[in-house]
Every structure is written in structure tokens, then in C-alpha cells.
C-alpha positions as CSV (number, residue, x, y, z in Angstrom):
1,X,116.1,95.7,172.2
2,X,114.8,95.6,168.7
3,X,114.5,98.9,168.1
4,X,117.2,100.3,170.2
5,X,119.1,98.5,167.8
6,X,117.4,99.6,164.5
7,X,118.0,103.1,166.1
8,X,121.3,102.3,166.6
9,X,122.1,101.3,163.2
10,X,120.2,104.0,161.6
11,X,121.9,106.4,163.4
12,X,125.5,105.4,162.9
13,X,125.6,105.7,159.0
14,X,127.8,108.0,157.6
15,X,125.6,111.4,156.2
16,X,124.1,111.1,159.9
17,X,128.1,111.3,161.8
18,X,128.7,113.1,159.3
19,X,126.4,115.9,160.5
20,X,126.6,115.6,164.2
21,X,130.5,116.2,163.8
22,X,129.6,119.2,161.9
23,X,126.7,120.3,164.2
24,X,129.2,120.2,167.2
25,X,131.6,121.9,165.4
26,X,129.9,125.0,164.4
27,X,128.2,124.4,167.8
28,X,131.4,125.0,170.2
29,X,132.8,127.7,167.3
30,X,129.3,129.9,168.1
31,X,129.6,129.1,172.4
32,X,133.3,130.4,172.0
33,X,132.2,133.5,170.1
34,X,130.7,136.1,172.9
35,X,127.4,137.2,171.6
36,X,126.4,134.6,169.1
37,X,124.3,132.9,171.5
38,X,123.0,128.7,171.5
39,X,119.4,130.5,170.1
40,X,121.1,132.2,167.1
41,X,123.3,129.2,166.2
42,X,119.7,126.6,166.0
43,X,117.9,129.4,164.8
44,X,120.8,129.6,161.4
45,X,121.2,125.9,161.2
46,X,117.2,125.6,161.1
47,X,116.5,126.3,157.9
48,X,119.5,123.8,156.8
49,X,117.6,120.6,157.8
50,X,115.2,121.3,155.3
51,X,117.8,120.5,152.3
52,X,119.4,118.1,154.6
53,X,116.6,116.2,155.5
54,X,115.2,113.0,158.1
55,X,117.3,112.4,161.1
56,X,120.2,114.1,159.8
57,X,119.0,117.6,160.5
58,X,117.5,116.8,163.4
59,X,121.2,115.3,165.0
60,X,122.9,118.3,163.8
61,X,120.9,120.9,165.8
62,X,121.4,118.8,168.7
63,X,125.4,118.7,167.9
64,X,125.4,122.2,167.8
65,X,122.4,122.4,171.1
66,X,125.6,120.5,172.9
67,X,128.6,122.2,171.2
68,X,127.4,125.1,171.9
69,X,126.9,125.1,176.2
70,X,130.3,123.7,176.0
71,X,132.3,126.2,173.8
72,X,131.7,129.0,176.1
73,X,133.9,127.5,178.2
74,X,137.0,128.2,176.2
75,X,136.8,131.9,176.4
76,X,135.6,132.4,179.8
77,X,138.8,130.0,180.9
78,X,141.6,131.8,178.3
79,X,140.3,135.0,178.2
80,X,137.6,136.1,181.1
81,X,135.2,136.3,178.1
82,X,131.6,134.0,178.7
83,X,131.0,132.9,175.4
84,X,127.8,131.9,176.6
85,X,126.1,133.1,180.2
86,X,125.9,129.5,181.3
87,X,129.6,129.6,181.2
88,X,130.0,133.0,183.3
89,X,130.4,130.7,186.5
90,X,133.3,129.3,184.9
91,X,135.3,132.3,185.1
92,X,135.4,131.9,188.8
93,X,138.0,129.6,189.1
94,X,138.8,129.0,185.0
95,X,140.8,132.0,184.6
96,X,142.8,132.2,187.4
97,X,144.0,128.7,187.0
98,X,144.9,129.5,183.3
99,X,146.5,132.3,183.6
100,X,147.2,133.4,187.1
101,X,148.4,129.6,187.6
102,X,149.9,129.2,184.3
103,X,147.9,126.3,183.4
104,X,145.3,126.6,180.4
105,X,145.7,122.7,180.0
106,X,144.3,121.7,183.0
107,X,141.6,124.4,183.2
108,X,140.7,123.4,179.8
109,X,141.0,119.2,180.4
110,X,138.7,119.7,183.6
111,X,136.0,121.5,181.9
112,X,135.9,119.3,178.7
113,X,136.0,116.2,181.2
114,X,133.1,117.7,183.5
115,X,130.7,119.4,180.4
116,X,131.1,115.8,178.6
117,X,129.9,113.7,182.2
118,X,127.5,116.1,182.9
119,X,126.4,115.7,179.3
120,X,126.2,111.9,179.3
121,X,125.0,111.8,183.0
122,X,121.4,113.8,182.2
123,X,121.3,111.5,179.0
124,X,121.2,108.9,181.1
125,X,119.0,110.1,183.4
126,X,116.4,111.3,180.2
127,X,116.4,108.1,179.0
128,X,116.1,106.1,182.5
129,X,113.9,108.6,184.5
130,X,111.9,110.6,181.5
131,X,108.5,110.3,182.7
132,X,109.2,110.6,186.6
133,X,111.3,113.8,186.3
134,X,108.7,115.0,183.8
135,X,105.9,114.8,186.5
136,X,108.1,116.3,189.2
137,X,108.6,119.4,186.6
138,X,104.9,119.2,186.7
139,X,104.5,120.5,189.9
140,X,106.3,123.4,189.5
141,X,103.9,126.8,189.4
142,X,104.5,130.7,190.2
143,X,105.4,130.2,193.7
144,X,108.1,127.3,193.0
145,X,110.0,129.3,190.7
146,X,109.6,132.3,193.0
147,X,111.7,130.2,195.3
148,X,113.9,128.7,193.4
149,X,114.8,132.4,192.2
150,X,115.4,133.2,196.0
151,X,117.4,130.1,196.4
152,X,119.8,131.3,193.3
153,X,120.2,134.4,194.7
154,X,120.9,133.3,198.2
155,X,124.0,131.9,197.3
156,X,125.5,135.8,197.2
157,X,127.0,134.9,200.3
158,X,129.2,131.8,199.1
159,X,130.5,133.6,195.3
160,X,131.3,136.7,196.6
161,X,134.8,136.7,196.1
162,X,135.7,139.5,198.7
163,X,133.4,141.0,201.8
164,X,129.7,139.2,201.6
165,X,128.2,142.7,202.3
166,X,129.9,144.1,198.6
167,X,128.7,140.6,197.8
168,X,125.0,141.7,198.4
169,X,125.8,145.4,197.3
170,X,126.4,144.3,194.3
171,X,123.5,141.5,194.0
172,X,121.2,144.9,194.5
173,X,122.6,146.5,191.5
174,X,122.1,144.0,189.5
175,X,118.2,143.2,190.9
176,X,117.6,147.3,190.1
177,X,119.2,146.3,186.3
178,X,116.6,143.4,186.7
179,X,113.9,146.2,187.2
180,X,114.3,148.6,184.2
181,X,111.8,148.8,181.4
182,X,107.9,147.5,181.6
183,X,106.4,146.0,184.5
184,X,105.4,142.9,183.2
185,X,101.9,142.7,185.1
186,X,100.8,146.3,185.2
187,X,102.7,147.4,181.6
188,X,104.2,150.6,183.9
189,X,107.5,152.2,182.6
190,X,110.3,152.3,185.7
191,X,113.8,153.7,185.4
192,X,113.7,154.1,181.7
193,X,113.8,157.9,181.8
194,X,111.7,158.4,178.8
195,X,114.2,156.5,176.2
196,X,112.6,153.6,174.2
197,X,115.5,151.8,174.7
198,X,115.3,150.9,177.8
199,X,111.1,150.3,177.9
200,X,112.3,146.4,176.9
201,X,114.6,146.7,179.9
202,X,118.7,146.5,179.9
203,X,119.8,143.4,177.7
204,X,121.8,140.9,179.4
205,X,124.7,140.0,177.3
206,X,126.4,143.8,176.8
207,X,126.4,143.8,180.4
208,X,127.5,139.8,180.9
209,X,130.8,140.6,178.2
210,X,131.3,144.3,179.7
211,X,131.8,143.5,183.0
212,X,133.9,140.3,182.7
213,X,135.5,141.0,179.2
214,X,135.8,144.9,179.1
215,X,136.8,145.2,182.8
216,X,140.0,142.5,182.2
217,X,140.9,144.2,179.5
218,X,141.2,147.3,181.9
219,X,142.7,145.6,184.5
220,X,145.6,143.6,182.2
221,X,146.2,147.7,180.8
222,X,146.6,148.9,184.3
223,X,148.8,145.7,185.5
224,X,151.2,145.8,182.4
225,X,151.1,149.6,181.4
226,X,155.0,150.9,180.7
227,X,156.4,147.3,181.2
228,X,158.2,145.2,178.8
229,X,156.1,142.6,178.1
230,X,158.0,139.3,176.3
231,X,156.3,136.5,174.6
232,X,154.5,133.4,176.8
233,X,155.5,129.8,176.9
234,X,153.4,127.8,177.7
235,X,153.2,124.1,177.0
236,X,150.8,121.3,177.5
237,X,152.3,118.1,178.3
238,X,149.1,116.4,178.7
239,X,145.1,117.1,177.3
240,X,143.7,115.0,179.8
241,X,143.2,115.7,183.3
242,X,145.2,113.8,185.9
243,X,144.6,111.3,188.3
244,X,144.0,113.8,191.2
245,X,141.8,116.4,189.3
246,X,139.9,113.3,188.7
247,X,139.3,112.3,192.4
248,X,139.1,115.3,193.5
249,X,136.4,116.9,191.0
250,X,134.1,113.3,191.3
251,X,131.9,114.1,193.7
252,X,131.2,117.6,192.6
253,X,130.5,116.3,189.1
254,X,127.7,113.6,190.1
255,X,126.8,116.4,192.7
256,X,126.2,119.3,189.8
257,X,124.8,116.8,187.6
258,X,121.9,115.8,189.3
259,X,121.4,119.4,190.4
260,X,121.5,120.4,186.6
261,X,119.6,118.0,185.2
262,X,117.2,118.8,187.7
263,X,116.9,122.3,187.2
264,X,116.9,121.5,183.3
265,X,114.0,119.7,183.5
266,X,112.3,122.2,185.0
267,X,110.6,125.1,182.1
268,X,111.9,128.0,182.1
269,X,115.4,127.5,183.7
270,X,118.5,127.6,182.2
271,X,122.0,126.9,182.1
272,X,123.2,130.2,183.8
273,X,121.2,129.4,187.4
274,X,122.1,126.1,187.0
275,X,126.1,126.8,186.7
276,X,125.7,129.5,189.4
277,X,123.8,127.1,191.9
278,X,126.0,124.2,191.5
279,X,129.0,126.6,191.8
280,X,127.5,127.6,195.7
281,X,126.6,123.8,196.0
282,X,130.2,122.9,195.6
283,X,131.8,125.5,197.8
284,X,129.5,124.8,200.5
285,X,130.3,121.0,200.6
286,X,134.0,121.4,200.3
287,X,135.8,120.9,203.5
288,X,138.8,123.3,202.0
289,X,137.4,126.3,200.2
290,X,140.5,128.5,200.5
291,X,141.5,128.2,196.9
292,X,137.6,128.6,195.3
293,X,138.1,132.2,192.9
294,X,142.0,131.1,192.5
295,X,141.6,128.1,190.6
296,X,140.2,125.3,192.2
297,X,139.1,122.5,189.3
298,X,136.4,122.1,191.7
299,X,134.8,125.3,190.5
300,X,135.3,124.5,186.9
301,X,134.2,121.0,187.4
302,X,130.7,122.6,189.4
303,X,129.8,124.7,186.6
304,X,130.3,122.9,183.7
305,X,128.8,120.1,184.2
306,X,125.9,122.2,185.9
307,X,125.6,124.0,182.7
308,X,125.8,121.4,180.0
309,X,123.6,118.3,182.4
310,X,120.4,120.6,181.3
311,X,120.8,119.8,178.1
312,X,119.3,116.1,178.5
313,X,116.9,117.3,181.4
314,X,115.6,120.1,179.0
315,X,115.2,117.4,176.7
316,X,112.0,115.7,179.6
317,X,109.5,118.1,179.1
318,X,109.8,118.5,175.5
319,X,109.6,115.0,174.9
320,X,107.0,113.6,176.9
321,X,105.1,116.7,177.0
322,X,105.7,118.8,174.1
323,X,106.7,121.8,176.3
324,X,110.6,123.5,175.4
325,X,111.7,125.0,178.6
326,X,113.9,127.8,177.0
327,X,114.0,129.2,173.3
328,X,117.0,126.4,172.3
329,X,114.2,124.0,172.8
330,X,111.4,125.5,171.4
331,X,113.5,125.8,168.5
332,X,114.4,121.9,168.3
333,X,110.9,121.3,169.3
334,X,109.9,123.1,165.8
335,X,112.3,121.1,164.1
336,X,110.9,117.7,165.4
337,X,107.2,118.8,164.6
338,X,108.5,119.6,160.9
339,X,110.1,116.7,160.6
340,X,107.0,114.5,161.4
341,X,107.6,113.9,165.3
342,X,105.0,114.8,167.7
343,X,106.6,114.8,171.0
344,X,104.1,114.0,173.6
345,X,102.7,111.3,176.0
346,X,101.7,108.9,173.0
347,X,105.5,109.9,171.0
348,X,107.0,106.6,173.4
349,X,104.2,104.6,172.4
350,X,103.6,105.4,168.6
351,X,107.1,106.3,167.5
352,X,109.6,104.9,169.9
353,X,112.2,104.6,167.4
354,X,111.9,108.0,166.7
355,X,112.7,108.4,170.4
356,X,115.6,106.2,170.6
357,X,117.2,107.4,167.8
358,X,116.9,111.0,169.3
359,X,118.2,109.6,172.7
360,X,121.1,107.7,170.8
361,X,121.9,111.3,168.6
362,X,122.5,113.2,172.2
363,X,124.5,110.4,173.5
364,X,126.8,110.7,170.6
365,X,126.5,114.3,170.5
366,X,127.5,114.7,174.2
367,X,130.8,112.4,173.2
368,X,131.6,113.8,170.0
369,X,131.7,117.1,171.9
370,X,133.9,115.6,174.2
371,X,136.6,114.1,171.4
372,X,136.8,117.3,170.0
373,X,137.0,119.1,172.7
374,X,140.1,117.2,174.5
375,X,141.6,117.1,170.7
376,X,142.0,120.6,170.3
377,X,143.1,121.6,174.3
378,X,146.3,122.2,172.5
379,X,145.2,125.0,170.0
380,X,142.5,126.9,172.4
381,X,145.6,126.9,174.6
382,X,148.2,128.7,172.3
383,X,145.8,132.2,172.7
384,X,147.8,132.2,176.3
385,X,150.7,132.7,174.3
386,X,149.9,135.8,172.1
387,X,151.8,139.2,173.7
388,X,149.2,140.7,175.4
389,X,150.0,144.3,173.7
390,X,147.8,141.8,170.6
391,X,145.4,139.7,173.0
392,X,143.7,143.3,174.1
393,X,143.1,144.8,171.0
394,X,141.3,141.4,169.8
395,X,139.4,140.7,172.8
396,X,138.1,144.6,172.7
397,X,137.3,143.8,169.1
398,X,135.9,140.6,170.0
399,X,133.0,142.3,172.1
400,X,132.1,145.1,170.2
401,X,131.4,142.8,167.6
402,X,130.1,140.3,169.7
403,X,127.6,142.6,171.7
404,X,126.6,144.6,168.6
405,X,125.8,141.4,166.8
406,X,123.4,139.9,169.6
407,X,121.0,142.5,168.7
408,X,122.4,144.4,165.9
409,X,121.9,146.9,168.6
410,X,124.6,150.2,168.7
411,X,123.2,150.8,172.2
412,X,123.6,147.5,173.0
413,X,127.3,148.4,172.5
414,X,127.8,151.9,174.6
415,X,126.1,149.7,177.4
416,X,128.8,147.2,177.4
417,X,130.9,150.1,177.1
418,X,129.6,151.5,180.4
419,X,129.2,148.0,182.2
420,X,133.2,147.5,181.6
421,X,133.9,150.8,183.5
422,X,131.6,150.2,186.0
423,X,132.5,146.4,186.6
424,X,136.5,148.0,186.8
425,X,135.5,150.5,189.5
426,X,133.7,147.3,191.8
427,X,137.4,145.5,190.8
428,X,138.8,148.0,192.6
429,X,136.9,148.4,195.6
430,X,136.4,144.7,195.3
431,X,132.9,144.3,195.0
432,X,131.8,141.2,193.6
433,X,130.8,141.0,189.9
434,X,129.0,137.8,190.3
435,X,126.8,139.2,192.5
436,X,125.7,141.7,189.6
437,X,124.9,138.8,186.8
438,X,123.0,137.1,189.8
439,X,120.8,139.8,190.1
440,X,120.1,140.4,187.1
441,X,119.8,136.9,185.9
442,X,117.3,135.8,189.2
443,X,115.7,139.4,189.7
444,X,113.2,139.5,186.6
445,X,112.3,135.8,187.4
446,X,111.7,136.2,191.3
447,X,109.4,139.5,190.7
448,X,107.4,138.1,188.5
449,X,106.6,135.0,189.7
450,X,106.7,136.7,193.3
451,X,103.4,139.0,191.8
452,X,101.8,136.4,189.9
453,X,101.7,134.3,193.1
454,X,100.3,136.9,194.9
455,X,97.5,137.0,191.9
456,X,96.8,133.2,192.8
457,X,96.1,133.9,196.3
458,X,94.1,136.9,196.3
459,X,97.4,138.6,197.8
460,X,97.7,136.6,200.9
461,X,101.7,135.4,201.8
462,X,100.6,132.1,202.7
463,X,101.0,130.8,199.2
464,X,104.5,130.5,199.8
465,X,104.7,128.1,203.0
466,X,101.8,125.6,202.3
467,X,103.4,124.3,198.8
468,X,106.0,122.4,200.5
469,X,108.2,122.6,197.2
470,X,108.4,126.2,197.5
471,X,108.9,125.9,201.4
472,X,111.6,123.6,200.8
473,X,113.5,125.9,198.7
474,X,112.6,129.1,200.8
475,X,114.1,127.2,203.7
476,X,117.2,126.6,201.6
477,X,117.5,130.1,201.1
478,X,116.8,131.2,204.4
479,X,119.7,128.8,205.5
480,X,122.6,130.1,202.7
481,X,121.6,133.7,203.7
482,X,122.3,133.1,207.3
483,X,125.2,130.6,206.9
484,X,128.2,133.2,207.4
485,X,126.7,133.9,210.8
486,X,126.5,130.5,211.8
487,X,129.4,128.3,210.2
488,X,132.1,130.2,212.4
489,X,130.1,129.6,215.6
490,X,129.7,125.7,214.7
491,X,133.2,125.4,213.8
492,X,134.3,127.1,216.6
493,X,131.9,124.3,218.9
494,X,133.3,121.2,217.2
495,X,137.1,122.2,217.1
């Protein structure tokens, strides 16, 4: 208690707060902003803790770490625009409920409330469970994430918002996308039709703004083309989400935060197949999933707390065994070996203040995020009420600049170009978008560790159902593939 205390203390002065407020700040300004991803923001900020010094620096990138997952939120629920692609779940249910339903308030109050629990929750959990969950991320090799990739993609069949066969259509685009450039294990060139640009394969986030950002653009220009369009009103009696959003969104918040600080733990996961899994995990337990894709808060609630519960578990592996699972991590992780901390087994043992001050600066993080977040509802809120003959041109502007400053690629931008037209043309046959981002998110993952399993066992299958990890997860998939053939026939038996 000693030295939580002297953490504590240290922790709470002033230059310290002072820093994690601005570290969140900048944090949820670069998640709102599509195409200045999590990476770039720690990356920019890094150099900064070298003036700043001590803890300080180290509690602002974490501020911003949090911030960040959280602010892509705001622009994937206002405007259809992932500011980040943890928060390209959220657009499921977000944007329909904010605009569609007229209420940006409580889109906006559910996803603070359920990126702020998940937030806390996998703090918790990091600072109860550390070791035991870092032993359990242990385990996974090749094969496990091969099957977790399968799982992901498996749950084609619950997001597709229209016909589950367009679902899977679609989920095939995106696992060709998934395909272009080098083969990783034999270094041969596939579908890039002899352009250099493609050898590194199709980047992610021109298609991830393009097809959700471009492609509303096009819709809201063919929905409101030649009518009068008069200014929105829309107010916000209330930042907070009410009693029944509460209740209703509880169990799919401790549901998708155990699943996200789960997959968080786990190297070389993320907060996109977390978001995306927790979604299908929380439209396959509701009883009533007639309103998931028109606004249910259970959707936001699913993915945001899926997204932003990985920050803690990504915290596990780095901490007690000096292994970042993503490049936010590895990032932080440079920052704590500058700054004198070794993270490894012995870091609880020779500098557990080091570590409780580090759990303590999350904590606060997580709620800082949270303060802000519900303080400000009211002005994210008033971009509903811009005449949308404004709203276009900016959001346009807003991902050309946003895609071309990922990369400071100009092909990066005709691509998002491209991916809008294309995602408008699967709007109107309604073939599911998600099932694209699904693709292409899972479909690099799942072939290579599908090859290098087959590496590890001299090319025979059986890799796959003697871990029982990876037969646990295959059987999940196998299970969520087949479950719009059975769940009619069962609820047809127990009416």
C-alpha cells in the first residue's frame, strides 16, 4: 500500500495532470481526424518527452494512446467517417441513430460511456490478472491466430446488413484486396500488374475512408440533389445516457470488455478485430436484433468498449514481457526503455513503483478521456446541424487530406477515390461494406499464419485440430458460419 500510495501522490501533482489532459486532448483531436492514425499521433508526441521529462512524458503518450481509440468515435457516429479503423464497427449502428434517428446525443453519450468502462474495465483487469493473461497470450502461435482470423471472419454472416450471401460476396473482395502485392513467404508479386505501387499491397485506410466516407457523401448527393435543404435543429437535453441505455447496454459492455481485453492481450491484434468481434458477439446474444444497422446503442456500446478495453490488455505483454503487440505499443515501449524502465518479468519486482504509477496514469487517462468526452457531446453534436450543401464539401476535403496524409501518398488518394465509387455501387445493390474491411483486415493475417502453420508441420492439416486453442476457435467459426441455417430451424422447434 506503500507504494501504491507514493505512486499515487507522485502522479497527481500538477505538471503530471497537466499533461495527461493535454495528451488526451491531442489524443481524441488526432482519432477524430480520418487518416492521422494512434501510430502517428505517439510517433509526434515522442520526441516531446524528451524536453518534458520523468513520468510526465510517459502519461502523456498514454493520454493520447487512450484519446485517441476513443476520438474515432465522433466521426464515424456524426459523419460515417472512422477516424480510426477500430471505430469502423461503430458506424454500424452510430450513424443511423444520429442522424437517421435524429439523436447525435445519445449516440455520442453511449459511446463515451462504453469506450470509458471498457477503458477502466481492462485497467482493472491489467493490474489484477497481468501475469495470468500474459501466460495465456503465451500460448498463442501461427495456428491460434490462423483461427482466430477465421473466427473474425466468420462473423460475415451476423454484420451483413442485407442478404448474408452479398455479406460473403463482399468478404471475398476484400480477402482478394488482402492478397495484392508480395507474398509474404515466397516474396512472389500477385495482382499488382507490374506497378510498384501495389508490390506493398493496397493500403488500408484510403479504402477504410472511401468506402464509408466517400460513398455517404454520394449517397447524401443522390438523397438531397434538387431539394431545398433548410438548416437542422437539433438539441441535446442531456450528455449523459439514460437510465434505459444503461440497462440495456450492461451486459454487452462487460461482455465486449472481457472479449477486448482479451484479444488485446494477445500480440499482434488490434482494435479493429476486436470492435468487429464484439459487434457479432452482441448480435448473436441479443434476443431482439431487429434494430442492429438502425441504431441500436447496443452496437455502439459492443464496439467501443471492444475497441478501447485493448488498450489495458495491450498493456500485459509489454509489461511483463517486454513484447508491444501493435506499433502504438512498440512505440510506448521505446518511450519506457528511454526513460529508464525495463519492462519485463523482474520490472514488478525491481521497480514496482514505476509500475504503479504507470497503472495509476491509465486509470486516470481512461477517466480523463471520459470527462472530456461527455463535456464536449454538445459541440461534436452541432456538426449535425451544418446545411449539408457545407457538411459535403468538408467531409470530401476531410479525406483527401486525411488519406493523402497517412502516407503522403497521391495514389493513396485516387484509391480512396475509387473505393468510394465502388463502396456506392455495393450501396446500391446492397452488398455489405463491412464485409469488405473484414476481409481485408483478417485476410493478410489468416494466410499468413495459415502458411506458416503449414511450415511447422511439414504441411500436414493436423496442426490445426490437436492445439485445442486453435480447435476451440475453429469450432467457433464453423458454428457462426453455419448459424443462419440452423437458428430458424431451432426457433421454429422451441416456439
Amino acid at each position: 500500500m506503500e507504494v501504491v500510495l507514493d505512486a499515487f501522490t507522485q502522479i497527481c501533482t500538477l505538471q503530471n495532470l497537466f499533461f495527461l489532459v493535454i495528451g488526451t486532448a491531442v489524443g481524441i483531436f488526432i482519432g477524430a481526424m480520418p487518416g492521422l492514425s494512434v501510430n502517428m499521433g505517439l510517433a509526434l508526441l515522442f520526441p516531446v518527452t524528451f524536453s518534458v521529462g520523468g513520468i510526465s512524458g510517459i502519461v502523456m503518450l498514454l493520454g493520447l494512446y487512450c484519446g485517441a481509440i476513443y476520438g474515432g468515435s465522433i466521426t464515424a457516429i456524426l459523419l460515417r467517417t472512422p477516424g480510426t479503423p477500430a471505430s469502423a464497427a461503430t458506424t454500424m449502428d452510430g450513424y443511423p441513430m444520429a442522424i437517421h434517428n435524429k439523436q447525435p446525443g445519445r449516440a455520442l453519450a453511449v459511446s463515451t460511456t462504453a469506450s470509458t468502462f471498457g477503458g477502466v474495465f481492462s485497467t482493472v483487469c491489467l493490474i489484477l490478472f497481468a501475469p495470468l493473461l500474459a501466460s495465456v497470450a503465451l500460448q498463442f502461435s501461427k495456428p491460434e491466430y490462423f483461427a482466430l482470423a477465421i473466427f473474425g471472419i466468420s462473423m460475415i454472416t451476423s454484420v451483413s446488413p442485407g442478404s448474408i450471401l452479398k455479406g460473403v460476396m463482399g468478404c471475398v473482395v476484400g480477402l482478394w484486396i488482402a492478397t495484392i502485392g508480395l507474398d509474404a513467404m515466397s516474396g512472389m508479386e500477385r495482382f499488382t500488374f507490374g506497378t510498384l505501387y501495389l508490390s506493398g499491397g493496397v493500403s488500408f485506410m484510403p479504402i477504410l475512408i472511401g468506402m464509408f466516407a466517400l460513398t455517404q457523401v454520394f449517397i447524401n448527393v443522390e438523397d438531397n440533389y434538387g431539394k431545398e435543404q433548410g438548416r437542422n435543429e437539433i438539441r441535446i437535453d442531456s450528455v449523459l445516457p439514460s437510465f434505459a441505455d444503461l440497462k440495456l447496454t450492461l451486459p454487452t459492455l462487460v461482455r465486449s470488455s472481457m472479449i477486448g481485453t482479451f484479444i488485446g492481450c494477445v500480440p499482434g491484434t488490434g482494435g479493429d478485430i476486436s470492435s468487429w468481434i464484439c459487434y457479432n458477439q452482441a448480435k448473436t446474444w441479443a434476443k431482439d436484433k431487429s434494430q442492429f444497422g438502425k441504431g441500436d446503442p447496443r452496437g455502439i456500446a459492443a464496439s467501443e468498449s471492444g475497441n478501447n478495453s485493448i488498450v489495458g490488455g495491450a498493456f500485459i505483454p509489454v509489461l511483463t514481457l517486454g513484447i508491444p503487440g501493435d506499433g502504438a505499443t512498440a512505440i510506448i515501449l521505446g518511450a519506457l526503455m528511454v526513460h529508464g524502465i525495463q519492462p519485463g518479468p523482474l520490472l514488478f519486482v525491481n521497480n514496482a513503483l514505476d509500475v504503479y504509477m504507470i497503472f495509476i496514469a491509465l486509470m486516470f487517462a481512461n477517466l480523463v478521456m471520459g470527462a472530456m468526452g461527455f463535456s464536449l457531446i454538445k459541440v461534436f453534436a452541432r456538426v449535425t446541424n451544418v446545411p449539408i450543401k457545407f457538411l459535403l464539401p468538408i467531409i470530401v476535403v476531410m479525406a483527401i487530406i486525411g488519406t493523402y496524409s497517412y502516407n503522403n501518398s497521391v495514389p493513396d488518394v485516387f484509391v480512396m477515390l475509387a473505393a468510394g465509387f465502388v463502396g456506392y455501387f455495393m450501396h446500391k445493390f446492397d452488398m455489405g461494406v463491412p464485409g469488405v474491411i473484414i476481409g481485408i483486415i483478417l485476410g493478410s493475417l489468416a494466410e499468413q499464419n495459415f502458411t506458416g502453420s503449414l511450415l511447422m508441420s511439414d504441411g500436414s492439416l493436423s496442426i490445426f485440430v490437436t492445439n485445442p486453442i486453435c480447435c476451440v476457435f475453429l469450432v467457433l467459426a464453423f458454428v457462426s458460419l453455419l448459424s443462419p441455417m440452423y437458428k430458424p430451424a431451432l426457433k421454429a422447434l422451441f416456439k
